[in-house]
Structure formats: C-alpha cells, structure tokens
C-alpha positions in Angstrom: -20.3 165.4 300.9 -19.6 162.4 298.4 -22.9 160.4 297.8 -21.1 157.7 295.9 -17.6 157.0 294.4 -17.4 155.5 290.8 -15.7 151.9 290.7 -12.6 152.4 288.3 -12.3 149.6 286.1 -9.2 147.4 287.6 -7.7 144.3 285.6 -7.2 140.7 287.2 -3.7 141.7 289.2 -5.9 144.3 290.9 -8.8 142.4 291.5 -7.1 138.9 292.6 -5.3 141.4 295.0 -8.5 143.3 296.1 -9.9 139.9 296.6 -12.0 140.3 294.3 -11.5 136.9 292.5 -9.6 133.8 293.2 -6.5 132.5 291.9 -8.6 130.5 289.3 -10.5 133.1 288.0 -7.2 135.1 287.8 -5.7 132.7 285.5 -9.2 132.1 283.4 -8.6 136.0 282.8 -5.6 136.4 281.9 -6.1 133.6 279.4 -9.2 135.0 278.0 -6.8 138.0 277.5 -3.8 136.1 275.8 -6.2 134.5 273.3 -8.6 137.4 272.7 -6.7 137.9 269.3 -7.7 134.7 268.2 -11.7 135.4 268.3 -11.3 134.8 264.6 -11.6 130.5 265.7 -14.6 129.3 266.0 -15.7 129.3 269.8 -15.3 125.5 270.2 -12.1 125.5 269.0 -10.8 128.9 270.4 -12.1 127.4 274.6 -10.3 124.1 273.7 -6.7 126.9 273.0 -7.9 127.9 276.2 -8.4 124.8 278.0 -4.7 124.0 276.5 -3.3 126.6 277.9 -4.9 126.6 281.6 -3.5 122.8 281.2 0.2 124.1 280.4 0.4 127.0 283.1 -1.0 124.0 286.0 1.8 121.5 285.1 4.6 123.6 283.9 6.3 124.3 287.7 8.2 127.5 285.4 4.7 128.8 284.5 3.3 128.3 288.3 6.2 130.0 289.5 5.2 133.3 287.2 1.5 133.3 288.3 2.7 132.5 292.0 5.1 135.9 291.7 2.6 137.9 289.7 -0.2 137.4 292.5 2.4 136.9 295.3 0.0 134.0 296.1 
C-alpha cells in the first residue's frame, strides 16, 4: 500500500501544463531562469533586465508566438 507519493520537482512547461501556474507566472519563470546568470547586478538593476524583457516577449508578436507554441496556449 502507498501512503504517499513524492512530488518530483517539474519546471514551468510542466507546471503551466499541469495547471499549476498561469501563463504569467510561466513567463516570470522562465525569465527568472534566462537572467539567473546575471545575479552578479545588483537586484534593482537585475528586476528592471527583467521587467525589460517581460516588456519585449508581450510586444514582440515573434516572441508571443514562441511562448504561445511552447505552452500550446
């Protein structure tokens, strides 16, 4: 008899697919992710990279269209 399963860590794909998280919180993630390299800025700097970046992937449609197909959403 199993008494519990262990959660296996998943990454955003997986959870925005499980339902998990939203489409927002996809992209926060997968930003977070493409910037982690750069903890070397400091933090105000480094969220405003971020901020740039959520920014470029809302209005580029090309971007859009690559989050769109990655989530199938």
């Amino acid at each position: 008899m199993v008494v519990g399963v262990a959660r296996i860590a998943s990454g955003p794909l997986e959870r925005f697919r499980a339902g998990e998280i939203d489409l927002e919180t996809y992209v926060d993630l997968k930003v977070k992710e493409a910037t982690a390299h750069l903890d070397r800025f400091p933090a105000p700097e480094l969220e405003k990279m971020r901020a740039i970046l959520r920014a470029q992937i809302a209005e580029q449609p090309e971007l859009r269209e690559w989050v769109r197909r990655a989530t199938k959403a």
